[in-house]
TORTORVO-939846 format. One record per residue (C-alpha): residue number from 1; residue in one letter; x, y, z. Coordinates in Angstrom, 1 decimal. Layout:
! TORTORVO-939846
{NUM,'A',{X,Y,Z}} ...
This chain:
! TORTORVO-939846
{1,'X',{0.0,0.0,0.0}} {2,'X',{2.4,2.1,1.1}} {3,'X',{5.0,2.1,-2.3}} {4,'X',{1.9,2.4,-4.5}} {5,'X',{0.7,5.2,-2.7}} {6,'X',{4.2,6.8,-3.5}} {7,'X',{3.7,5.4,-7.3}} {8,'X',{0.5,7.6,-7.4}} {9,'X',{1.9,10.7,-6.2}} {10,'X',{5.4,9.9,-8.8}} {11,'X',{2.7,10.0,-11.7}} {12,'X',{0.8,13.4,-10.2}} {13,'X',{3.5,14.9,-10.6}} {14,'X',{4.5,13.7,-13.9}} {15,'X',{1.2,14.9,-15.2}} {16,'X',{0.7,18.7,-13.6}} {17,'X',{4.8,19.4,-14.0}} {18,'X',{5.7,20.3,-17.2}} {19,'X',{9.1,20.5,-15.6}} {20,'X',{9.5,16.9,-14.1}} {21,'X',{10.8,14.2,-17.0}} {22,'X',{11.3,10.8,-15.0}} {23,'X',{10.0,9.2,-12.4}} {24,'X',{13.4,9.0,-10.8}} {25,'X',{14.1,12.4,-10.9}} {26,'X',{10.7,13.4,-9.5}} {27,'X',{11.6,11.0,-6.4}} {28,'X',{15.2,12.3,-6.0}} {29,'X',{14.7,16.2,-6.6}} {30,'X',{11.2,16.6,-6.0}} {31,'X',{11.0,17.7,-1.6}} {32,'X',{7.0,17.8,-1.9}} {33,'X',{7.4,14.0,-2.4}} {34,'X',{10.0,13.3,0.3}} {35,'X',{7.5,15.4,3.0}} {36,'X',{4.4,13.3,1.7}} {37,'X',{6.6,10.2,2.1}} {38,'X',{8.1,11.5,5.6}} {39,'X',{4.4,12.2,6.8}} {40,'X',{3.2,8.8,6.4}} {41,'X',{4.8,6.9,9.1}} {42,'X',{4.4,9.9,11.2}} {43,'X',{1.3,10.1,10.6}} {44,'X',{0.8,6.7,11.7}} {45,'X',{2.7,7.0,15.1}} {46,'X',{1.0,10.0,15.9}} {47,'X',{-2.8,8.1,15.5}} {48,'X',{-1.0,4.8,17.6}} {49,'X',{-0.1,7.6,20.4}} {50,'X',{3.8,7.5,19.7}} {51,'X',{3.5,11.5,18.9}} {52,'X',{6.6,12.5,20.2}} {53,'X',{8.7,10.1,17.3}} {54,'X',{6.1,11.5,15.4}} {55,'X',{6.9,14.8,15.8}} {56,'X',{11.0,14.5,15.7}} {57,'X',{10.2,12.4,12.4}} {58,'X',{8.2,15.9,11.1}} {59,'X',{10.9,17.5,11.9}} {60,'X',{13.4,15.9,10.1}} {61,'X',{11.3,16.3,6.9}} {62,'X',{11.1,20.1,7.5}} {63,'X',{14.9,20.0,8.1}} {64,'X',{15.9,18.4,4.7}} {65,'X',{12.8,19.5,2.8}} {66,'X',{11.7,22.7,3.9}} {67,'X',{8.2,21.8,4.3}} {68,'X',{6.5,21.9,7.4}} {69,'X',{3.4,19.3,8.2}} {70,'X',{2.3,18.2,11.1}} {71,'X',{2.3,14.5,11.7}} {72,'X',{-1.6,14.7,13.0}} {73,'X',{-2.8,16.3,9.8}} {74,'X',{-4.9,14.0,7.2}} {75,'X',{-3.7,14.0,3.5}} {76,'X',{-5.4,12.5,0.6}} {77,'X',{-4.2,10.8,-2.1}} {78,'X',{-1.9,11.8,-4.7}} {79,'X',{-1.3,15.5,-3.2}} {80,'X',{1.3,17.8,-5.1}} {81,'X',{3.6,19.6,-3.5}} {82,'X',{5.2,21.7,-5.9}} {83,'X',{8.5,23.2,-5.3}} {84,'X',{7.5,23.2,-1.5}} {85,'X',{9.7,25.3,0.5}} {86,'X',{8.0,27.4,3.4}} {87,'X',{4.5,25.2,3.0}} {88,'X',{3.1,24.8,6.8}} {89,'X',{0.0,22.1,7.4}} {90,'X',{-1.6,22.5,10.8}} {91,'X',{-2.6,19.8,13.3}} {92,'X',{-6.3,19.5,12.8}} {93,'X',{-5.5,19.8,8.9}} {94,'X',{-6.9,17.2,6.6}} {95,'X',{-6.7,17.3,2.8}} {96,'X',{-8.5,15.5,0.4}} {97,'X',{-7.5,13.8,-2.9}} {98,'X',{-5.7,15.1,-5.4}} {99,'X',{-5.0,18.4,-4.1}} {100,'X',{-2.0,20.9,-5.6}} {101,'X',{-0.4,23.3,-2.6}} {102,'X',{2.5,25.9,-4.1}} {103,'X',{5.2,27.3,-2.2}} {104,'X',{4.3,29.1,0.8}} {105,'X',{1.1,28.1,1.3}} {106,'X',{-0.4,28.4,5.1}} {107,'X',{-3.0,25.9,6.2}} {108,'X',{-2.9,27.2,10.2}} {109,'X',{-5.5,28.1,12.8}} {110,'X',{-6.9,30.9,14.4}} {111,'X',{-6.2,31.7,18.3}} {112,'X',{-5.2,29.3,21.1}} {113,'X',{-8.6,27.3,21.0}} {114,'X',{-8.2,23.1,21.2}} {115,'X',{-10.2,20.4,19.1}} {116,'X',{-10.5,21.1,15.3}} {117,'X',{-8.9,24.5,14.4}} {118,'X',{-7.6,24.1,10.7}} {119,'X',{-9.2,24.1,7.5}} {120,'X',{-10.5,21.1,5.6}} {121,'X',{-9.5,21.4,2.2}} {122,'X',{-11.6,19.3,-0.5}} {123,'X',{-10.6,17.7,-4.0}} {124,'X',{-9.1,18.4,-6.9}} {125,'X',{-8.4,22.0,-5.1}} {126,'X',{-5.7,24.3,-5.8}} {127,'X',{-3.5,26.5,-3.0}} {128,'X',{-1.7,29.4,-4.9}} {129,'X',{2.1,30.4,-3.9}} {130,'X',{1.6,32.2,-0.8}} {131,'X',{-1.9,31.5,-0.1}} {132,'X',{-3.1,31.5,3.7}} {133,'X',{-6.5,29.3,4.8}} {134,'X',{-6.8,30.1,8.4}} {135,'X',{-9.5,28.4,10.5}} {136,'X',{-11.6,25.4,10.9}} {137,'X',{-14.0,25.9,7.8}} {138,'X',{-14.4,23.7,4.9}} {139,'X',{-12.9,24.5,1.6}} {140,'X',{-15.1,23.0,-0.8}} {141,'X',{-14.1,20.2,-4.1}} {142,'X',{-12.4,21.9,-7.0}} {143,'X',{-11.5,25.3,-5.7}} {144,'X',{-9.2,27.9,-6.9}} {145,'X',{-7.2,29.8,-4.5}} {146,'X',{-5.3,32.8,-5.6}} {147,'X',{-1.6,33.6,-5.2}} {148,'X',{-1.4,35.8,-1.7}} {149,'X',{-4.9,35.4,-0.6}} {150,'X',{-6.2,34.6,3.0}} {151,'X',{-9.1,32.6,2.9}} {152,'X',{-10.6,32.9,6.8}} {153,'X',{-14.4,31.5,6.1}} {154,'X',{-16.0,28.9,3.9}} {155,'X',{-15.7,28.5,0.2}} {156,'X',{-18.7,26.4,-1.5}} {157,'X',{-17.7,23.6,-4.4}} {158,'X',{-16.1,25.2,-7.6}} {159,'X',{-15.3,29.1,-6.5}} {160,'X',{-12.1,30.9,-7.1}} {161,'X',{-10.7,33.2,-4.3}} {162,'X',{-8.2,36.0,-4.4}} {163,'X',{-8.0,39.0,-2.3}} {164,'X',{-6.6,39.7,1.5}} {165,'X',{-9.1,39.0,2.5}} {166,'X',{-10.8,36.2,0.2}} {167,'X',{-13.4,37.4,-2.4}} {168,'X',{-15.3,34.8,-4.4}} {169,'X',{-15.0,36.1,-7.4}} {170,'X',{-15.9,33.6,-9.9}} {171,'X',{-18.1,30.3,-9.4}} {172,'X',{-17.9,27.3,-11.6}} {173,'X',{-15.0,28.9,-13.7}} {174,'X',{-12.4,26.9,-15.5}} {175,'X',{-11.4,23.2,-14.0}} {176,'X',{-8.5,23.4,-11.5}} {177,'X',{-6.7,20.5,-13.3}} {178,'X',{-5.1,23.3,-15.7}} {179,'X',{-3.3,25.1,-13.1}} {180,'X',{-3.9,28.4,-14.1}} {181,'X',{-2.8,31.1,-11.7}} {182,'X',{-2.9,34.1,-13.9}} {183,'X',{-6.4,34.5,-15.6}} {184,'X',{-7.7,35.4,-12.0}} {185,'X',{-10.4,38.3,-11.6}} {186,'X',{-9.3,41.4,-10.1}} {187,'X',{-11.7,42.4,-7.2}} {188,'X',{-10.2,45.7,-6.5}} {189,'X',{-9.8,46.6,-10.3}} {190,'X',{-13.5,45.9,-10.3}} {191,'X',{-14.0,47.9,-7.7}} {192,'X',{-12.4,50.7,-9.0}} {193,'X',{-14.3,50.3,-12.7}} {194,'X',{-17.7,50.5,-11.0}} {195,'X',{-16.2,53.8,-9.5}} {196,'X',{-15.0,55.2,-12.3}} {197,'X',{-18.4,54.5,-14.6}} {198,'X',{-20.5,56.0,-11.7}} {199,'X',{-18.7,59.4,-11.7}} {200,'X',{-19.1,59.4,-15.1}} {201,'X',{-23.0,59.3,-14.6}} {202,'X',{-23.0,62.1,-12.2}} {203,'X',{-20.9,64.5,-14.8}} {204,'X',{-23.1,63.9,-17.3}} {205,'X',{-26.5,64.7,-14.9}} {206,'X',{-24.0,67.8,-14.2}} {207,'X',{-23.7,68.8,-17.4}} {208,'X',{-27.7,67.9,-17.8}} {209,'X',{-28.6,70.1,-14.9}} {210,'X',{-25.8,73.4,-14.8}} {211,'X',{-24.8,73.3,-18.8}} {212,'X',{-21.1,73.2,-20.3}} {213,'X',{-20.0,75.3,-17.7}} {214,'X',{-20.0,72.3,-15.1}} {215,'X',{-17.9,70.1,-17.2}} {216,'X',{-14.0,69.8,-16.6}} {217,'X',{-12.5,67.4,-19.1}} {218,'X',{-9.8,65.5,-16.9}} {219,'X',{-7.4,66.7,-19.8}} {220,'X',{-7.7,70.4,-18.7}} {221,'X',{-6.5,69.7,-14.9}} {222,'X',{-5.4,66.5,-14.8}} {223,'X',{-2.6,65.9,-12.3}} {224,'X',{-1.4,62.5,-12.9}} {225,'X',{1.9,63.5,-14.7}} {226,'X',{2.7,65.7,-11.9}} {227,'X',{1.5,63.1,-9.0}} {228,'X',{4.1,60.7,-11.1}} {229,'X',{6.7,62.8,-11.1}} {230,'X',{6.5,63.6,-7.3}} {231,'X',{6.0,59.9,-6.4}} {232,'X',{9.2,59.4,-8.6}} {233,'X',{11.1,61.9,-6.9}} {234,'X',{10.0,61.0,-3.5}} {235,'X',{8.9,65.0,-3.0}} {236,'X',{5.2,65.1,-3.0}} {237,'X',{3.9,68.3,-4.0}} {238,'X',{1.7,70.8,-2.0}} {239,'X',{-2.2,70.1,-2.1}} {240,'X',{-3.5,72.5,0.1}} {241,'X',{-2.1,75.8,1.1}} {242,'X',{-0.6,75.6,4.4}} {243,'X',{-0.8,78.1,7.2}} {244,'X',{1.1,79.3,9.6}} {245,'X',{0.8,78.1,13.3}} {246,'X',{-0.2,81.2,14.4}} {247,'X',{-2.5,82.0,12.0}} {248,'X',{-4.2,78.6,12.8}} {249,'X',{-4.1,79.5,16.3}} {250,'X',{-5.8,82.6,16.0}} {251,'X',{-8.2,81.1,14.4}} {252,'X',{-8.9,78.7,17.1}} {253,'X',{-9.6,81.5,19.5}} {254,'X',{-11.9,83.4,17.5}} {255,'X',{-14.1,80.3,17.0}} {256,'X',{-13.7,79.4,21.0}} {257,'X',{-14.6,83.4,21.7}} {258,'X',{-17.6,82.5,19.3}} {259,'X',{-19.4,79.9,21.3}} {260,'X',{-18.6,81.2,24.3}} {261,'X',{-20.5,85.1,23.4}} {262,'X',{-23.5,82.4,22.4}} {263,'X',{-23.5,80.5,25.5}} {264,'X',{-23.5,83.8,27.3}} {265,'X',{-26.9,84.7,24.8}} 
């Protein structure tokens, strides 16, 4: 059971690495192998209550692989570790089959409670390069995590997340078996669109309601080059006009001597 278990996850690799050529070199230069392989007998002493061989076992295989998974988390079949390094699976963990975590990928908890505190990721789900699921949710079958997201509540079956923190931004989009990191929606570039179309709205009800005279084409005092330059230059320009301290001062005490003539009223 145990060498074809490491036969299936040889020939996951094989087929979502364009990079990996041979079996043998995916079992001597691959470390996302060597940690699944590591985790198995730990895993095992762990559930027989030998957790502290366990744990020196875990350790080992974050020493020589730089991937960090603790011996009492569950993982499904076939699970690709690609490249690996800095890739932390919690405790309460558990992963289902045919999963594919990237570099820097967090699967941790939330706080100092006991019991079940990390995520449960489903199948066929993808974990971006950096990605962060924090908390004892459920991350549903054939999701799509984005590169630097953190994913702190439940994801249904077939969404893609991005964002800090995690926005749904597509369900039932492309299958997660291509891998595709790039052709992610933007939720802030959204954002920023739906901005952009509603100002244009309220100049043109401007223009409806005061004439010409209310329009400003962004040409005729448009600051971007100069807000460039200055962010280039590290010497950010004056906005408003400044005033003096005392100036500002005495302006303070005439609104003070203000209130106080209408309190006396």
């Amino acid at each position: 059971m145990f060498f074809k278990e490491v036969r299936e996850d040889i020939k996951a690799v094989l087929e979502k690495d364009p990079a990996a050529r041979t079996s043998l070199e995916v079992l001597l230069c691959y470390p996302g192998i060597w940690a699944i392989i590591f985790h198995r007998p730990a895993h095992w002493l762990y559930r027989h209550n030998m957790k502290m061989l366990a744990r020196i076992i875990s350790q080992l295989a974050r020493w020589f692989t730089g991937i960090e998974i603790h011996p009492g988390a569950v993982i499904g079949r076939r699970c690709f570790i690609d490249h690996g390094m800095a890739v932390i699976i919690g405790e309460t963990t558990e992963i289902g089959d045919d999963v594919t975590i990237y570099q820097g990928a967090t699967l941790g908890g939330t706080g100092k409670d006991v019991g079940k505190r990390h995520p449960t990721i489903g199948d066929r789900v993808v974990i971006s390069s950096g990605a962060k699921v924090l908390g004892p949710f459920r991350v549903g079958n054939d999701v799509k995590i984005g590169a630097g997201s953190v994913v702190l509540k439940e994801v249904p079956d077939g969404c893609t997340v991005v964002g800090v923190p995690g926005t749904i931004v597509r369900r039932r989009g492309k299958p997660t078996n291509e891998l595709d990191q790039v052709d992610l929606p933007d939720p802030v570039a959204v954002e920023l669109e739906c901005l952009r179309r509603r100002i244009s709205e309220l100049e043109n009800l401007m223009v409806q309601k005061f004439g010409e005279e209310a329009s400003v084409l962004c040409d005729d005092d448009c600051q971007y080059a100069n807000i460039a330059r200055e962010l280039k230059d590290n010497a950010y320009g004056q906005i408003y006009e400044e005033r003096d301290e005392d100036e500002a001062r005495d302006e303070n005490e005439e609104r003070d001597g203000s209130e106080d003539e209408n309190e006396n009223i």
